[in-house]
N, C-alpha and C positions, 0 to 999 in steps of 0.2 A: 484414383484409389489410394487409400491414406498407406499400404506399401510401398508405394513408391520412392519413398524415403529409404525405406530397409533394400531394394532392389539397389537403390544408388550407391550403398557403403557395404556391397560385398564384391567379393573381385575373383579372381583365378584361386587363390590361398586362403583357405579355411582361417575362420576370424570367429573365436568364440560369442557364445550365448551373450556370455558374460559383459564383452567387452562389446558389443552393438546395442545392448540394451543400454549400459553405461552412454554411448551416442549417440543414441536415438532416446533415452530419456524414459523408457520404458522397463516393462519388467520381464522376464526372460522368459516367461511363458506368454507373454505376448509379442517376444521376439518369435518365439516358436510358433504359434497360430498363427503370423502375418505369410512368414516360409513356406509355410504347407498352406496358406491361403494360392502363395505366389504358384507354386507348385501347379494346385489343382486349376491357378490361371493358363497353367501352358506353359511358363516360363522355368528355365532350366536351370534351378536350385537344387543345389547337391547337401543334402544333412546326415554329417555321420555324426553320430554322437562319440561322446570325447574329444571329437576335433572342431566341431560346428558346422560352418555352413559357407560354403561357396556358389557362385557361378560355375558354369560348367566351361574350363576351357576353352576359348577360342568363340565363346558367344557373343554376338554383334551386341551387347548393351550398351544404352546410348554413351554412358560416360568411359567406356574402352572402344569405342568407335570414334568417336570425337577426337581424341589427341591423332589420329593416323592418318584422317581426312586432308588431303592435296588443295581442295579446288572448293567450290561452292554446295556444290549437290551432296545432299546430306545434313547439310547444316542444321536445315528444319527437318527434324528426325522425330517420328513418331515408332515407338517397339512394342511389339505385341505379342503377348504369349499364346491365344487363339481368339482365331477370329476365321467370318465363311471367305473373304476375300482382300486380297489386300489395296485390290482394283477399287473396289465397291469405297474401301475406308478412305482410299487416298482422295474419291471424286467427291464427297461428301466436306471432304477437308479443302479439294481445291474451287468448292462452290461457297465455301466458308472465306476465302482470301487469299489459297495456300500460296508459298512463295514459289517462282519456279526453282525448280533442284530438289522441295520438298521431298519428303521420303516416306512410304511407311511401309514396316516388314514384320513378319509376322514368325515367331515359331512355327506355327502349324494352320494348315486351313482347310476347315472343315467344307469349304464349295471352293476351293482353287481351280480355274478353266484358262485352257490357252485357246490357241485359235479353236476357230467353228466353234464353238462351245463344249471341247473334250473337257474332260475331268483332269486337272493336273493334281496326283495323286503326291501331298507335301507330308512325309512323316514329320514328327513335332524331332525336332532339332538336329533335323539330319541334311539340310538343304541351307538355301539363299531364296525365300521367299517375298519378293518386297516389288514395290512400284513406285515410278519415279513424274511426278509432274512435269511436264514442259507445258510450253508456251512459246513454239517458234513463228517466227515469221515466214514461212515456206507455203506456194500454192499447193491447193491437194495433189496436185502432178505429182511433187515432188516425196511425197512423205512416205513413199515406200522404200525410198532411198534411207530413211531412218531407221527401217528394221534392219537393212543391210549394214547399218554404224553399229549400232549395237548389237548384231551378229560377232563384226570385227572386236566390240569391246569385247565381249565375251570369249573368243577366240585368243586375244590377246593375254588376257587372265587367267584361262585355264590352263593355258601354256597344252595342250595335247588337242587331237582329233581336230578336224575340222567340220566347213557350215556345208550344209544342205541347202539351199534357194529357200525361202531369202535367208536364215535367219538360225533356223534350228542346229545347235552344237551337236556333232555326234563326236561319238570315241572311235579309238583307229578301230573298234570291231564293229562298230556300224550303229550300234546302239546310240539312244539317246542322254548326252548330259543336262544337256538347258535348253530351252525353248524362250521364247519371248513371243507376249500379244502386246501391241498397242492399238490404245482404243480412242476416236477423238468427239469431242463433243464440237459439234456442228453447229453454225449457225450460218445458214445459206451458204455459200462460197468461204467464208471464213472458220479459221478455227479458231475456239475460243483456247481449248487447250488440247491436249495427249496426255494419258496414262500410258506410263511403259512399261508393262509388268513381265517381271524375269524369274521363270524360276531353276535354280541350278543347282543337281544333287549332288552334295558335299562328300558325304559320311554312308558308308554302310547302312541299310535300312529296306526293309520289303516294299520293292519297287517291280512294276511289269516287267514282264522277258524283255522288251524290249526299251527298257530305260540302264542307263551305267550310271555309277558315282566314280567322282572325281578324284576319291581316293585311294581306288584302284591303281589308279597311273601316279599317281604322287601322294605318296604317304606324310601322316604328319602333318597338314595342312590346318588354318584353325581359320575357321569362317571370319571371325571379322577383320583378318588380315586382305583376305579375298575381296569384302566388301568393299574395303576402301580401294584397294586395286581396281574391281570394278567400277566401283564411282566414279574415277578420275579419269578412266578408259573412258568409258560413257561422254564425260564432259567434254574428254580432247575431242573425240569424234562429232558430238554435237556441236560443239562450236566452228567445226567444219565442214557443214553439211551445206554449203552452198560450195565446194569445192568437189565438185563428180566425182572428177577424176581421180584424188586421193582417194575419196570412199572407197571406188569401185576397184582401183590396183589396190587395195589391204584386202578387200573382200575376195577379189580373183587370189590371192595369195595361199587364203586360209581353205578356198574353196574343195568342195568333196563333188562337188556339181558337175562343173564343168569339163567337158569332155567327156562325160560318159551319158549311153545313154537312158533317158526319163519317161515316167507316164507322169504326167498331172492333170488332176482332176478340177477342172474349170467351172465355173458357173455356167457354160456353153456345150459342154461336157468334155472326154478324155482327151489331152495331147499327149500323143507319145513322139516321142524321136530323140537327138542330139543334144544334150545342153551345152551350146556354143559359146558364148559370152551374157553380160551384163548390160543393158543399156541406160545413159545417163539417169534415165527416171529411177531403177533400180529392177526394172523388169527384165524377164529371161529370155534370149533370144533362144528358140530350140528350130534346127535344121529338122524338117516332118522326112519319112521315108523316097518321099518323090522328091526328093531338091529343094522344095520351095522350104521360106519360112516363117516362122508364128512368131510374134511377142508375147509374151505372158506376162501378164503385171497381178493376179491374183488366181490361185491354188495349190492343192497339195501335191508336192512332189515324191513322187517314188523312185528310189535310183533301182535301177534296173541291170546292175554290175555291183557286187558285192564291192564295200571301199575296203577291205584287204587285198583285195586286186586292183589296187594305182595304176590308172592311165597315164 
């Protein structure tokens, strides 16, 4: 879209009419129709008249995300002001050639789903809506152990609450901050890639009873600083995922799971009892009412002990 030019030379501080159409080479009524183009795209353009025209604070745009980025992931950055998924845009990009680390995140999404196919309900610029390409070299044994990494990144970023098995951030009142699905495209035993999509609520915004934002607990926060904290968290952990052990002592660390006890609801149907530890692949060991016990490596967990009362 021929804004894209105008999207890249506004920043945090109001920059008049005058002086982007000067620029960008245009005339200031078509500085203004591109803004309110951008606007009705999704994208978070603030126009006060007498002052002009900003970005909105702390907004992931690629050119104030890019100076802050640590590591690789992110590089190939695609930004979106709305769009139905951010899943769907990234796989379309990585059947196109995308790089691993690729990115692409969205203001707002009109069909955003996390696991089983819920609705993940994304207000337009109140979250971290994005998904992240890999291309690892791990058996499918292995790759549950990757929601648990990037449980820990997430954990590690948001600095409060902890995970739920495998994956899902909650806040110390139990509620939900971020969740993550990943999804692989298969070819017999191998994978050719992973979408890793995360979504985490920033900012104040009408969200379910039972989802929290993150700036509840820490005020002041400005998403693309978060971004790239995440980003880099992400990558440390990936680049360490043939390493169990680290994964699983950060994950035990941040954990809300363990020790108390769970129902999960299995493809084989309900396990209720104990959740006891993590084992290497990333599955849950739960102790059942008679002593014996289960592995679980895929369903949803219900903690069954409120997490304001810490075991």
């Amino acid at each position: 879209m021929k804004e894209v030019a105008l999207l890249a030379c506004l920043n945090e501080t109001f920059t008049s009419g005058a002086l982007l159409a000067r620029r960008l080479g245009l005339s200031r009524v078509a500085v203004w129709k591109q803004a309110h183009r951008l606007q009705e795209a999704g994208y978070p353009i603030e126009i006060v008249q007498g002052r002009g025209y900003r970005l909105r604070p702390g907004s992931p745009a690629p050119h104030l995300l890019q100076p802050l980025l640590q590591g690789r992931f992110g590089r190939a950055y695609r930004y979106l002001g709305r769009t139905t998924s951010t899943q769907d845009e990234l796989r379309a990009w990585a059947e196109a050639g995308a790089p691993e680390g690729a990115v692409v995140l969205a203001e707002q999404q009109t069909g955003g789903r996390g696991r089983r196919g819920r609705r993940w309900v994304s207000p337009p610029g109140a979250g971290l809506y994005f998904s992240v390409l890999l291309r690892p070299r791990l058996p499918l044994t292995d790759l549950l152990r990757l929601s648990l990494a990037a449980g820990v990144a997430l954990a590690e970023t948001a600095e409060v609450g902890g995970l739920k098995w495998p994956n899902d951030l909650l806040a110390p009142d139990g509620r939900k901050l971020a969740g993550v699905l990943v999804e692989a495209d298969l070819r017999g035993e191998e994978v050719r890639y992973l979408l890793l999509g995360i979504g985490l609520n920033v900012h104040e915004a009408p969200l379910p009873p039972e989802a929290a934002c993150l700036e509840t607990y820490r005020p002041d926060l400005r998403r693309v600083d978060l971004l790239a904290r995440l980003l880099a968290r992400l990558e440390h952990w990936y680049d360490r995922l043939a390493d169990a052990g680290a994964v699983l002592d950060a994950w035990r660390r941040f954990s809300y799971t363990l020790g108390r006890p769970v129902r999960i609801e299995t493809p084989a149907g309900p396990v209720e009892g104990l959740a006891e530890d993590v084992e290497p692949s990333g599955a849950l060991r739960v102790r059942l009412p008679d002593g014996t016990r289960r592995t679980v490596s895929a369903g949803d967990v219900a903690l069954l002990q409120p997490v304001a009362t810490n075991p």
